[in-house]
ROSEPA-884729 format. One record per residue (C-alpha): residue number from 1; residue in three letters; chain; x, y, z. Coordinates in steps of 0.1 Angstrom, whole numbers. Layout:
! residues N
nr: NUM | rest: ALA | kette: A | X: X | Y: Y | Z: Z
...
! end
This chain:
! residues 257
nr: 1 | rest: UNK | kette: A | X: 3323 | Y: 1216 | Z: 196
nr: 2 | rest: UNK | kette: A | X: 3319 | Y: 1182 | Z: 175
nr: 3 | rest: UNK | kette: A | X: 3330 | Y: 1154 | Z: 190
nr: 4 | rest: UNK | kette: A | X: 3340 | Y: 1123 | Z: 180
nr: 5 | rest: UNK | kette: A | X: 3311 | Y: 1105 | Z: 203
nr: 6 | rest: UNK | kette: A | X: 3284 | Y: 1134 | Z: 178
nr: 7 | rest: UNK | kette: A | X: 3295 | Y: 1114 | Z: 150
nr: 8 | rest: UNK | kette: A | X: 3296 | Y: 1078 | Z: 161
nr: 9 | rest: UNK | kette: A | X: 3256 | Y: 1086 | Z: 177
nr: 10 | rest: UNK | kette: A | X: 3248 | Y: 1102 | Z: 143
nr: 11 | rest: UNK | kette: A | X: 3264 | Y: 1074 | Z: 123
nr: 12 | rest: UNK | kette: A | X: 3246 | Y: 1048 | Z: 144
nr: 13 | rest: UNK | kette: A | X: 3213 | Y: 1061 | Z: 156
nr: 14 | rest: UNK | kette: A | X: 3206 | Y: 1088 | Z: 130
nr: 15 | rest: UNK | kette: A | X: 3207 | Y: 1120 | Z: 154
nr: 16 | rest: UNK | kette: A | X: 3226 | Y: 1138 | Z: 180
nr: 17 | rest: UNK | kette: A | X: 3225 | Y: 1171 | Z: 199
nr: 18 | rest: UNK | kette: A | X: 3251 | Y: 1193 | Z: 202
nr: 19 | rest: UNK | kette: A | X: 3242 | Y: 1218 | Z: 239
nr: 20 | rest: UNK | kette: A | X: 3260 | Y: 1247 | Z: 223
nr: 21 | rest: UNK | kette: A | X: 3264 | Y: 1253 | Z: 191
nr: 22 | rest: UNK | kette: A | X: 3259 | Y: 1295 | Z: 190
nr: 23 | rest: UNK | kette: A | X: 3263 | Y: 1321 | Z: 219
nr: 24 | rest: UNK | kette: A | X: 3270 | Y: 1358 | Z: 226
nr: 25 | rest: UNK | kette: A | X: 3262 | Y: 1384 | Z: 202
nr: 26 | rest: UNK | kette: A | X: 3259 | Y: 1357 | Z: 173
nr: 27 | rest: UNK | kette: A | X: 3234 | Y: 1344 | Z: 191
nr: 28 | rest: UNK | kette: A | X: 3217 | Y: 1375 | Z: 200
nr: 29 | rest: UNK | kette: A | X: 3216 | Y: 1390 | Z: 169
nr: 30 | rest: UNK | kette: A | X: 3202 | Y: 1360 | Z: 148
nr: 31 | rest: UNK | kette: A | X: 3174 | Y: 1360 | Z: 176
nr: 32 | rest: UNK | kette: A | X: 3165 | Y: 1394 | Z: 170
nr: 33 | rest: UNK | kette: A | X: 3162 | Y: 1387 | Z: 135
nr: 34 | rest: UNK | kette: A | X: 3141 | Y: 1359 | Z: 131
nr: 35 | rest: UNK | kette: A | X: 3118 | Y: 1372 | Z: 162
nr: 36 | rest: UNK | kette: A | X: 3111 | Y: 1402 | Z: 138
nr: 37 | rest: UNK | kette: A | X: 3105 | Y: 1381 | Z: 106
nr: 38 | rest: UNK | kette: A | X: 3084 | Y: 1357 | Z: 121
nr: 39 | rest: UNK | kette: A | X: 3060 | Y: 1388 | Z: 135
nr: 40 | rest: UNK | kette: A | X: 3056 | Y: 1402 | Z: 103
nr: 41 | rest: UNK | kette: A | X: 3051 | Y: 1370 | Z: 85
nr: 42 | rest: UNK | kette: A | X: 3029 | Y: 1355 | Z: 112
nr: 43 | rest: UNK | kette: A | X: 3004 | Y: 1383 | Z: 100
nr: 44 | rest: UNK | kette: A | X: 2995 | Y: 1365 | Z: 72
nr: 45 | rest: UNK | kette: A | X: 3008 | Y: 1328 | Z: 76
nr: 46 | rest: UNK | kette: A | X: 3016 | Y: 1303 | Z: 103
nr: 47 | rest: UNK | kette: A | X: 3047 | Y: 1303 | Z: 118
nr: 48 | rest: UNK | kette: A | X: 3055 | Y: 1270 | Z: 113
nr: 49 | rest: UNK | kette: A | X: 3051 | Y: 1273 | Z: 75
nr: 50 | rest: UNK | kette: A | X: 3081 | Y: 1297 | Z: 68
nr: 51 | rest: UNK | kette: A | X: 3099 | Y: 1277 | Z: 46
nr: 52 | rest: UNK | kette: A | X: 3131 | Y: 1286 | Z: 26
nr: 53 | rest: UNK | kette: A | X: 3137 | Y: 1320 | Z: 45
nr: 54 | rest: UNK | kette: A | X: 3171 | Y: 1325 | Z: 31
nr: 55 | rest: UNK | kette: A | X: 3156 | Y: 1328 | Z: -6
nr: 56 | rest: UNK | kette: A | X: 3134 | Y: 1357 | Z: 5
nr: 57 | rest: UNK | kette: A | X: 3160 | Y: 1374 | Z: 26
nr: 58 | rest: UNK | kette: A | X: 3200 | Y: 1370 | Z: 17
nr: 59 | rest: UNK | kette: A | X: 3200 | Y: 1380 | Z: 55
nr: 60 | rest: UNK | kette: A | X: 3195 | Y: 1339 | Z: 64
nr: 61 | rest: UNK | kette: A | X: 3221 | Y: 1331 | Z: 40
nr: 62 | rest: UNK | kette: A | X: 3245 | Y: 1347 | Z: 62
nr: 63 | rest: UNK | kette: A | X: 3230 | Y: 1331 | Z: 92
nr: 64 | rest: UNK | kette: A | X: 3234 | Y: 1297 | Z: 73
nr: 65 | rest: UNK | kette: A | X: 3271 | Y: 1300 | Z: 68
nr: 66 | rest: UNK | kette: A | X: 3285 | Y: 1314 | Z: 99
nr: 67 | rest: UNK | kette: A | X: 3317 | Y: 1297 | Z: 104
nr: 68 | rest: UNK | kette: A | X: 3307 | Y: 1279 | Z: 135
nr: 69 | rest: UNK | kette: A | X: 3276 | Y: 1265 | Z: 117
nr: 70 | rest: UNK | kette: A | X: 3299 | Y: 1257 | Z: 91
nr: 71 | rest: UNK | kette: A | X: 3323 | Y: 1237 | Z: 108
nr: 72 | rest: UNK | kette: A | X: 3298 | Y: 1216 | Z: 129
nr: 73 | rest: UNK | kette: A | X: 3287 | Y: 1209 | Z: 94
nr: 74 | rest: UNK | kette: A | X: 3318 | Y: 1196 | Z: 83
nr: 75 | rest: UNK | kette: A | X: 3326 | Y: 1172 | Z: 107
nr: 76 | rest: UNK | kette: A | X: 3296 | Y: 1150 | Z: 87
nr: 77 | rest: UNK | kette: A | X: 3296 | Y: 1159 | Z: 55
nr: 78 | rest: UNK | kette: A | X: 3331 | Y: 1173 | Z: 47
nr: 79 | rest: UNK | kette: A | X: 3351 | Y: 1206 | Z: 34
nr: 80 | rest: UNK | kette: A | X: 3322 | Y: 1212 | Z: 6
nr: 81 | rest: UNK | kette: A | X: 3293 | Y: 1224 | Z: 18
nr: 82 | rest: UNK | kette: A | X: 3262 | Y: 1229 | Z: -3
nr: 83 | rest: UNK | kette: A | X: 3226 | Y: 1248 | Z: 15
nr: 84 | rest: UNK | kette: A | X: 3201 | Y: 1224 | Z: 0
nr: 85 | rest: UNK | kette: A | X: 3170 | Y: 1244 | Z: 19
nr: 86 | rest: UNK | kette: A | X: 3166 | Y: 1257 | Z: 53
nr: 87 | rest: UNK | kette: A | X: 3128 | Y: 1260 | Z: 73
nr: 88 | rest: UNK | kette: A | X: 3118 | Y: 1284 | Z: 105
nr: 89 | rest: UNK | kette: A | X: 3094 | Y: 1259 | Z: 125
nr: 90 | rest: UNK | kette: A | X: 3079 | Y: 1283 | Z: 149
nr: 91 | rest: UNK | kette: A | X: 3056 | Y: 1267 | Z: 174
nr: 92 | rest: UNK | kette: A | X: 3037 | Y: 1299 | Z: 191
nr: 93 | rest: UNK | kette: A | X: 3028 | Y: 1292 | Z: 233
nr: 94 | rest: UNK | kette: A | X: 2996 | Y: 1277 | Z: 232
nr: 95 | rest: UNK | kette: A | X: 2988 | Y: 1274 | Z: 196
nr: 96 | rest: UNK | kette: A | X: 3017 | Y: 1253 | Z: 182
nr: 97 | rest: UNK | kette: A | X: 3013 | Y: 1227 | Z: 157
nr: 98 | rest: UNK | kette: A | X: 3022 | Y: 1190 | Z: 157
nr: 99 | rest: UNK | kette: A | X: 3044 | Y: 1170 | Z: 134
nr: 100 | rest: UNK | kette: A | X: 3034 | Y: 1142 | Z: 122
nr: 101 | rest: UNK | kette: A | X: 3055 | Y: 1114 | Z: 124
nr: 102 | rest: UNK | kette: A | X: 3078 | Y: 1109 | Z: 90
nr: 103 | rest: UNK | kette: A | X: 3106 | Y: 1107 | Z: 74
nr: 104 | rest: UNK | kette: A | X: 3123 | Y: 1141 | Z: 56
nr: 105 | rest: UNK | kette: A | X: 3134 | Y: 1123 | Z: 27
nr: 106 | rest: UNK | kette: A | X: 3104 | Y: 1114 | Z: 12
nr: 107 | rest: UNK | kette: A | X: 3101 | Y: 1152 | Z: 2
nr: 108 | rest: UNK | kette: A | X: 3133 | Y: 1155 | Z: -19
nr: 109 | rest: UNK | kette: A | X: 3146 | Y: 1146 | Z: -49
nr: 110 | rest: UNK | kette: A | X: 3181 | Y: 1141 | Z: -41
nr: 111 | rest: UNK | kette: A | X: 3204 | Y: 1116 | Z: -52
nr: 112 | rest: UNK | kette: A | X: 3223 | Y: 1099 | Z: -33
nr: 113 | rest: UNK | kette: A | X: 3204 | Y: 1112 | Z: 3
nr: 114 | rest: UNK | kette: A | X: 3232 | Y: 1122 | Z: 17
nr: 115 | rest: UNK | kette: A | X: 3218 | Y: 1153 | Z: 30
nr: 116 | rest: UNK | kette: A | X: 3222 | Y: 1164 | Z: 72
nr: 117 | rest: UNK | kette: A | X: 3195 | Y: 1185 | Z: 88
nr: 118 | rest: UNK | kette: A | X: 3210 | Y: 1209 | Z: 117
nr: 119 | rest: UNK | kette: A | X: 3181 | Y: 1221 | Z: 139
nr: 120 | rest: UNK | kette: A | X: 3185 | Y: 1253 | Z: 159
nr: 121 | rest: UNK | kette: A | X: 3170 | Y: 1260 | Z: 188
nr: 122 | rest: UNK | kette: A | X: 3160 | Y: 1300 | Z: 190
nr: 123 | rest: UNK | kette: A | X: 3148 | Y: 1289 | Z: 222
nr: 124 | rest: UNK | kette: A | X: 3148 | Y: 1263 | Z: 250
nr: 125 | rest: UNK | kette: A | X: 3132 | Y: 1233 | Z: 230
nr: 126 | rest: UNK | kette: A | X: 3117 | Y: 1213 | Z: 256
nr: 127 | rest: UNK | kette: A | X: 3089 | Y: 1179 | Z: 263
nr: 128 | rest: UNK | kette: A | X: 3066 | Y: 1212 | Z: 273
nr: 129 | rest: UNK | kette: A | X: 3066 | Y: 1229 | Z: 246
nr: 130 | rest: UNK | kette: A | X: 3068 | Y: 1204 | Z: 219
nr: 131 | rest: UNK | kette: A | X: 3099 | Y: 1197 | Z: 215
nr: 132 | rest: UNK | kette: A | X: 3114 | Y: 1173 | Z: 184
nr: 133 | rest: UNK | kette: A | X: 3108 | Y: 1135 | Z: 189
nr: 134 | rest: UNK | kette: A | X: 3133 | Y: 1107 | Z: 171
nr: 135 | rest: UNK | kette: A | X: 3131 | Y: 1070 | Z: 169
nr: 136 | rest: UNK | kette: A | X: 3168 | Y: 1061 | Z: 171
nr: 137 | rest: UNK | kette: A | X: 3183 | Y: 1039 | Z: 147
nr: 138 | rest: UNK | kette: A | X: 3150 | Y: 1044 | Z: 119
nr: 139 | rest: UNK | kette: A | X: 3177 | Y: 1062 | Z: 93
nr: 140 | rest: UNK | kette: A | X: 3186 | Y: 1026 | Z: 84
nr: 141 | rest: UNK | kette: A | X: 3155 | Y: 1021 | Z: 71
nr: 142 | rest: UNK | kette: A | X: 3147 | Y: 1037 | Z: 35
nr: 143 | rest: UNK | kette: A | X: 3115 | Y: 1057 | Z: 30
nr: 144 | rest: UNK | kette: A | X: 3084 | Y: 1043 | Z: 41
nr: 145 | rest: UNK | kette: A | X: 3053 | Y: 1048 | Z: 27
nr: 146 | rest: UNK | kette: A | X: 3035 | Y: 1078 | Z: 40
nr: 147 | rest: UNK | kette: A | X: 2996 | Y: 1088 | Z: 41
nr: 148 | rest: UNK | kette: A | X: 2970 | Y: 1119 | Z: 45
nr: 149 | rest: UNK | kette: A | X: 2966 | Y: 1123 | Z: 81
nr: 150 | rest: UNK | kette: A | X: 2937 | Y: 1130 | Z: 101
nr: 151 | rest: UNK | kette: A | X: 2926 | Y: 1166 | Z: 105
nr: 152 | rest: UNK | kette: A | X: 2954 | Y: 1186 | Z: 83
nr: 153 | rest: UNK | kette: A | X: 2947 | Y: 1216 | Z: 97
nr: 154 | rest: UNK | kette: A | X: 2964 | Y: 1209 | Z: 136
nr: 155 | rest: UNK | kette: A | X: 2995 | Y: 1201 | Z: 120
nr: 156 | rest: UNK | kette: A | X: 3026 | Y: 1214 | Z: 104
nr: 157 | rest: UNK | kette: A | X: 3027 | Y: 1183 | Z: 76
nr: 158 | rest: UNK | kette: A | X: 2995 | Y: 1168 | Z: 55
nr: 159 | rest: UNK | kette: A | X: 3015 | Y: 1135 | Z: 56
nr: 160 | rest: UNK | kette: A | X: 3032 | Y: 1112 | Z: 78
nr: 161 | rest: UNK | kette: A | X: 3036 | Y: 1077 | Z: 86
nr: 162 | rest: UNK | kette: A | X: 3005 | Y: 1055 | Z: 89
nr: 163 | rest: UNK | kette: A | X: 2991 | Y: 1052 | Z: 125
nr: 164 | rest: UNK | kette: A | X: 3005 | Y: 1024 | Z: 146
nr: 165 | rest: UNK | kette: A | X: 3034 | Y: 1022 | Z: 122
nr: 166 | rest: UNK | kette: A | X: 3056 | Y: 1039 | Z: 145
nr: 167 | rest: UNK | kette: A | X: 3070 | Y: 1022 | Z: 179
nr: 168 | rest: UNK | kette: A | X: 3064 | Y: 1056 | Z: 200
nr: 169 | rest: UNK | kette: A | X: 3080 | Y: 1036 | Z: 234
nr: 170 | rest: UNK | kette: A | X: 3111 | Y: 1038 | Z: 216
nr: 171 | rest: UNK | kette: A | X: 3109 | Y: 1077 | Z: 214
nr: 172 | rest: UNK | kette: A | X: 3136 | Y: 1100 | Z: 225
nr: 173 | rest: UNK | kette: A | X: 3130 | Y: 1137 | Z: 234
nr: 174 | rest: UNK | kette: A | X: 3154 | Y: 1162 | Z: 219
nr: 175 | rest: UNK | kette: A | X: 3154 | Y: 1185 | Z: 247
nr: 176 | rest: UNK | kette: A | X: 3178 | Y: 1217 | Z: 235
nr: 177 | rest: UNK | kette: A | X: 3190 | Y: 1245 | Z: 252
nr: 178 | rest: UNK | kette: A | X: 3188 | Y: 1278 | Z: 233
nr: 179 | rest: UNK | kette: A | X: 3218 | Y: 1284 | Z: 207
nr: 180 | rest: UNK | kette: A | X: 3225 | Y: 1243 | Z: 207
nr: 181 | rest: UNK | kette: A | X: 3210 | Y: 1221 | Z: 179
nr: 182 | rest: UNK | kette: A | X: 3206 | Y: 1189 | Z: 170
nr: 183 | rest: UNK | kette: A | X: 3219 | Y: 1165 | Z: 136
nr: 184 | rest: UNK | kette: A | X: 3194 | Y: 1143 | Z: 121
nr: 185 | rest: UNK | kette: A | X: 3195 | Y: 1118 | Z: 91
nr: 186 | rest: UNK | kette: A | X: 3171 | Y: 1120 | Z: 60
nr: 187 | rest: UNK | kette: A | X: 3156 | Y: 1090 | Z: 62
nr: 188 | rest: UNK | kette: A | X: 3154 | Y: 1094 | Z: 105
nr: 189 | rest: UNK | kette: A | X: 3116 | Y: 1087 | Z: 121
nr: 190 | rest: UNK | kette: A | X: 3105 | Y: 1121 | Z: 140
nr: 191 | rest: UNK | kette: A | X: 3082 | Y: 1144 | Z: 147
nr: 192 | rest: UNK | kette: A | X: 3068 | Y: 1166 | Z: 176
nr: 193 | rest: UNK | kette: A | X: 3035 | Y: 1173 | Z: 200
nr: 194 | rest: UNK | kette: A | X: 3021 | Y: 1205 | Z: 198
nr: 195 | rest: UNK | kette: A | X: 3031 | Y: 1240 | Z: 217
nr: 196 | rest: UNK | kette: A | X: 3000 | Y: 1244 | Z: 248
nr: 197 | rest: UNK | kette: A | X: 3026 | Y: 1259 | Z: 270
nr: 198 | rest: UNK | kette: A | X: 3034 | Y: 1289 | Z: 276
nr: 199 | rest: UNK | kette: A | X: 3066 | Y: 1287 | Z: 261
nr: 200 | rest: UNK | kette: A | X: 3075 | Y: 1295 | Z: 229
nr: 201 | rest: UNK | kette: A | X: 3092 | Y: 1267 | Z: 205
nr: 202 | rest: UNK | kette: A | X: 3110 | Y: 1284 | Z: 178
nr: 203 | rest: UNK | kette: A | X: 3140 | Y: 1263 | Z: 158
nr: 204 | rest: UNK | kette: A | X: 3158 | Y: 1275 | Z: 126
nr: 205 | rest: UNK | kette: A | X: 3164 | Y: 1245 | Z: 104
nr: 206 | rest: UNK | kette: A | X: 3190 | Y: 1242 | Z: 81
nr: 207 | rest: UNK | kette: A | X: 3198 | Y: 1215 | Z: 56
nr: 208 | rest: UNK | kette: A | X: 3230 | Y: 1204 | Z: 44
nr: 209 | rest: UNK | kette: A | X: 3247 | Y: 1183 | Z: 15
nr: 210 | rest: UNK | kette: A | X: 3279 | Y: 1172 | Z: 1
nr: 211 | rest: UNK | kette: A | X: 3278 | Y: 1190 | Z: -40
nr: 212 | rest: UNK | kette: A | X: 3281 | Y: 1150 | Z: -51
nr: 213 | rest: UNK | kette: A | X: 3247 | Y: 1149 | Z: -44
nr: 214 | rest: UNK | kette: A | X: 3225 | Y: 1160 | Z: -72
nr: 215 | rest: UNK | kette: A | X: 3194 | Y: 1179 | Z: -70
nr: 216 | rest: UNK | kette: A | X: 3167 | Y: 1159 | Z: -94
nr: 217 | rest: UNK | kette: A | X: 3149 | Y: 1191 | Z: -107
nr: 218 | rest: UNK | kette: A | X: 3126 | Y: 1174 | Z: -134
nr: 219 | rest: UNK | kette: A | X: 3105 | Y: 1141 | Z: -127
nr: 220 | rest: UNK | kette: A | X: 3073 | Y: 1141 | Z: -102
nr: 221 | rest: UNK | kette: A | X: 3088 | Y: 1168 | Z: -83
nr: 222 | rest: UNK | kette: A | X: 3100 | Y: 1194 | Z: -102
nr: 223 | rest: UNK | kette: A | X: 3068 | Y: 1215 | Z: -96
nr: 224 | rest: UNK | kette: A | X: 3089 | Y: 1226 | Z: -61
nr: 225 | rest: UNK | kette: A | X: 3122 | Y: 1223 | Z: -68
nr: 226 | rest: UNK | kette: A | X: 3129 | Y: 1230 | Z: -109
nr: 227 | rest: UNK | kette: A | X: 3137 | Y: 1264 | Z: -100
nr: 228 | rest: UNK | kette: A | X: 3149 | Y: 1258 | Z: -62
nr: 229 | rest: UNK | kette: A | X: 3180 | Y: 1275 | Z: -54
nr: 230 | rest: UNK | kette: A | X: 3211 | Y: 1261 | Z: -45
nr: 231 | rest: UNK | kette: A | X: 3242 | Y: 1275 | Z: -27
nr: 232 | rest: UNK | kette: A | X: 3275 | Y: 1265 | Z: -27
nr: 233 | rest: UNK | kette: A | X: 3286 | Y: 1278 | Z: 10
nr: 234 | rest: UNK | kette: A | X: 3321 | Y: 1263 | Z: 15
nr: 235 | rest: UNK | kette: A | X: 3345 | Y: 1248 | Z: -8
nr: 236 | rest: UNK | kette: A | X: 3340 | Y: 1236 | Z: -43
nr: 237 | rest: UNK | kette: A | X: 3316 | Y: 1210 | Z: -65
nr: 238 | rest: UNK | kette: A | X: 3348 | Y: 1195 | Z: -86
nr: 239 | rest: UNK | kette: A | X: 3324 | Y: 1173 | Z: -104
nr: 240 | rest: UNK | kette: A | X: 3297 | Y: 1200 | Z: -115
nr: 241 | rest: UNK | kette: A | X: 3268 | Y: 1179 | Z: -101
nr: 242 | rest: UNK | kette: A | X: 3245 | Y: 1208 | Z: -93
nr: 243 | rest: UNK | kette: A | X: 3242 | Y: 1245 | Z: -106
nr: 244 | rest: UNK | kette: A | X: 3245 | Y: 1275 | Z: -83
nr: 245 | rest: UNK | kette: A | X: 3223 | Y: 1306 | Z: -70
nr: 246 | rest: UNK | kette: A | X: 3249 | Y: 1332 | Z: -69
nr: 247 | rest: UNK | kette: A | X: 3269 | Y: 1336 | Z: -32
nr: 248 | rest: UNK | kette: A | X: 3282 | Y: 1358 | Z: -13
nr: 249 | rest: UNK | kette: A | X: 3251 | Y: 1381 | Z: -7
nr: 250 | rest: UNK | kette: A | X: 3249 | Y: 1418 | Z: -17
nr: 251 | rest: UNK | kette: A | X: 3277 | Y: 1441 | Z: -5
nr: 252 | rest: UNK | kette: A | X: 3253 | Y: 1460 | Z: 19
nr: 253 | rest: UNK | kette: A | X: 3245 | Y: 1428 | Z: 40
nr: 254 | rest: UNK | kette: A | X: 3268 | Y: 1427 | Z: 71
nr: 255 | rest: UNK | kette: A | X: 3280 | Y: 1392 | Z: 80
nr: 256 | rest: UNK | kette: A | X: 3285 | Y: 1382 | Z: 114
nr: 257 | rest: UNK | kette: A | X: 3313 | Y: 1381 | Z: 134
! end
């Protein structure tokens, strides 16, 4: 599933894409899931805004630690996995947000950023229907200084980058089939166009660290993550870096297969 080549292009450009990550009735039943929590939710908030799913319902918890997810994880980051956060981005056909160009680690408070976003596709991601945009090799870089953006409202951020600051010839679509994901770096350059197909873009996104890195929870952002949970889904923290939520979920919660 994880190749050797995955690792080298994410060592040295900041991404890859894996085709297949999830299939069958793994596959099927996650789908069925989120397509249900992102109706009801959608009533009375974007789609794209349903952040930290798996600390409203332990049901995404178990999505987040199925053993194939797991073990794609591993071949990064190692036997001890930690779920920093994890983020539906749900781009509706024909009324999808944009993302602003930027860089994910600007938003976090860990130290070291050794953190791995895995992006889902719940569907076909595609240049159509807005699909995610990198700019290989940016993870090198360190955070950048980011700005308000123009009009807020037609996008899923209220920051990125600072127009013209980004080489957008350098671009590479992420073009994903349905149940295969991608790997991108914290400090990686990307963002997306918005949805006006009439496809639906919906990715689960899931983020990843190693429990040597530390979760700052005082200092300028503590307002978000002083209480933010941590779980420790594989392995052990043999240094005590961070503190837990408590894992596995309730009893009546059935785990996939």
């Amino acid at each position: 599933m994880i190749t050797d080549r995955h690792v080298t292009q994410y060592r040295n450009e900041g991404y890859t894409i894996v085709e297949r990550l999830l299939e069958g009735p793994d596959l099927e039943e996650m789908t069925a899931y989120i397509d249900a929590f992102v109706s009801e939710q959608s009533k009375t908030r974007r789609p794209e805004h349903l952040d930290r799913p798996h600390v409203e319902d332990r049901r995404f918890l178990e999505f987040c630690s199925h053993p194939r997810i797991l073990d794609a994880v591993e071949a990064f980051i190692g036997p001890n996995i930690v779920l920093f956060s994890s983020h539906i981005i749900c781009k509706a056909r024909g009324d999808g947000l944009a993302v602003p160009w930027h860089q994910d680690a600007v938003y976090w408070p860990l130290e070291p950023m050794n953190v791995i976003t895995l992006w889902l596709a719940i569907d076909d991601s595609t240049v159509e229907n807005g699909c995610m945009r990198v700019i290989p090799g940016t993870h090198t870089l360190g955070p950048m200084e980011h700005v308000d953006i123009e009009r807020p409202e037609t996008k899923v951020l209220h920051r990125g980058l600072p127009p013209g600051s980004v080489d957008e010839s350098k671009a590479v679509d992420c073009v994903i089939p349905r149940g295969g994901c991608s790997f991108h770096a914290p400090y990686l350059i990307h963002g997306s166009a918005p949805n006006t197909s009439p496809h639906r873009r919906c990715g689960y996104t899931m983020r990843f660290m190693p429990p040597e890195t530390r979760l700052i929870r005082e200092g300028p952002l503590e307002k978000w993550f002083k209480h933010h949970p941590l779980f420790l889904l594989r392995g052990r923290d043999a240094g005590g870096v961070n503190t837990y939520a408590a894992w596995p979920p309730a009893p009546c919660a059935r785990p996939l297969a």
